[in-house]
GUMIVO-624426 format. One record per residue (C-alpha): residue in three letters; chain; z negated, x negated, y negated. Coordinates in Angstrom, 3 decimals, m for minus. Example, Ala and Ser with C-alpha at 12.3 -4.5 7.8 and 13.67 -1.06 7.14 Angstrom:
2
+--------+--------+----------+----------+----------+
| residu | chaine |        Z |        X |        Y |
+--------+--------+----------+----------+----------+
|    ala |      A |   m7.800 |  m12.300 |    4.500 |
|    ser |      A |   m7.140 |  m13.670 |    1.060 |
+--------+--------+----------+----------+----------+
This chain:
62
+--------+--------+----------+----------+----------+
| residu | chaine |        Z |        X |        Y |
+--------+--------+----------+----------+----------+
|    unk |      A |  m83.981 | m103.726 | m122.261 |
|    unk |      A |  m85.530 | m105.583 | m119.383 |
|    unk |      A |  m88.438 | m107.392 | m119.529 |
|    unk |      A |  m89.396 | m110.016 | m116.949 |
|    unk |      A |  m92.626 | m112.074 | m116.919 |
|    unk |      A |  m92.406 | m115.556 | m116.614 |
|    unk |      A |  m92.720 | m115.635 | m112.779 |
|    unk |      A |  m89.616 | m113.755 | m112.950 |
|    unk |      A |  m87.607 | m115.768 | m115.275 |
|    unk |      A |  m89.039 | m118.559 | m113.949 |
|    unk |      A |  m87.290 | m117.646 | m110.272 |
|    unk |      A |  m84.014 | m116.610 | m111.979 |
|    unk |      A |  m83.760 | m119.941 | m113.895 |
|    unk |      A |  m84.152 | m121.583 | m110.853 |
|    unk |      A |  m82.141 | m119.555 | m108.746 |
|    unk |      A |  m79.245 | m120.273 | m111.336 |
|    unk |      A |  m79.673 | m123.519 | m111.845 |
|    unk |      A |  m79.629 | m123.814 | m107.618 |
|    unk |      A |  m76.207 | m121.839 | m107.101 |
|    unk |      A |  m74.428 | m123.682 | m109.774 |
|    unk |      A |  m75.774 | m127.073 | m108.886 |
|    unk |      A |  m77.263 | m128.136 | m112.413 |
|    unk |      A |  m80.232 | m130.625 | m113.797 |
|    unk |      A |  m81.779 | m131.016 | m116.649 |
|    unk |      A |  m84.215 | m128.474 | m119.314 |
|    unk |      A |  m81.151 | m128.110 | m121.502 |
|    unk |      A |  m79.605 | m125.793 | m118.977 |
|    unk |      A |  m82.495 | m124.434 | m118.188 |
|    unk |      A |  m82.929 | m123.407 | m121.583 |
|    unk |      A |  m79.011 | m122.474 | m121.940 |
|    unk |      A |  m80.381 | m119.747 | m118.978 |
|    unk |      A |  m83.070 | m118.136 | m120.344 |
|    unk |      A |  m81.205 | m118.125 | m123.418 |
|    unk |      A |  m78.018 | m116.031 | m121.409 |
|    unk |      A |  m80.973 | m114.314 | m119.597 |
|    unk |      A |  m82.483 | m113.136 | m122.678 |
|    unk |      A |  m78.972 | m111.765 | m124.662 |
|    unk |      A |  m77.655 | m110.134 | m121.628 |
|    unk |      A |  m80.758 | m108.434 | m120.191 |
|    unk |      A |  m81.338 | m110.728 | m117.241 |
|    unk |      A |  m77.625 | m109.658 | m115.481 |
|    unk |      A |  m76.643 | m112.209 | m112.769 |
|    unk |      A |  m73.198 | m111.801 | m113.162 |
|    unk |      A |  m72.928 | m111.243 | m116.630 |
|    unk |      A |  m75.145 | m114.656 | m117.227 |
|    unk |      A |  m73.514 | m116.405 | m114.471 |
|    unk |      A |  m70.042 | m115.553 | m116.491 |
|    unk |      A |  m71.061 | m116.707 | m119.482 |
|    unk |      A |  m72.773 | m119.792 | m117.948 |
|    unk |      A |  m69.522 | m120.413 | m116.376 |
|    unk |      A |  m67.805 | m120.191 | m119.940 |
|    unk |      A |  m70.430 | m122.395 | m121.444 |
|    unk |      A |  m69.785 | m125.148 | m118.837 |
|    unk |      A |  m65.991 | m124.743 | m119.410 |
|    unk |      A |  m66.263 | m125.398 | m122.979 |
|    unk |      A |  m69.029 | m127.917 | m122.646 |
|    unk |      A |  m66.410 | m130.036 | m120.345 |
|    unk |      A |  m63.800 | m129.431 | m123.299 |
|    unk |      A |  m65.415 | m130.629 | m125.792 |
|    unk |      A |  m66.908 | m133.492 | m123.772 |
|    unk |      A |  m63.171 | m134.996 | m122.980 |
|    unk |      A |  m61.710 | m134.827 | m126.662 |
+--------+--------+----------+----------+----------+
């Protein structure tokens, strides 16, 4: 299991939230949250992010 410190997680929250264009401390949590479950993977947390947003905009237009 990896283990960042919060400098760390702090960067890869941001660097997320920068390449997918998104605002606001929910997502940020939604981040460390993915970060935390799947070891701190880019692409596995960017696919689930990805998923997340997809079913976020579902749910949003029923």
């Amino acid at each position: 299991m990896v283990e960042l410190d919060k400098d760390q997680e702090k960067a890869f929250v941001n660097e997320m939230m920068e390449a997918n264009e998104l605002k606001g401390a929910s997502k940020k949590r939604l981040i460390k949250f993915l970060g935390n479950k799947y070891d701190w993977d880019k692409h596995k947390v960017q696919f689930r992010l990805n998923r997340a947003m997809v079913a976020e905009r579902y749910a949003a237009s029923h």
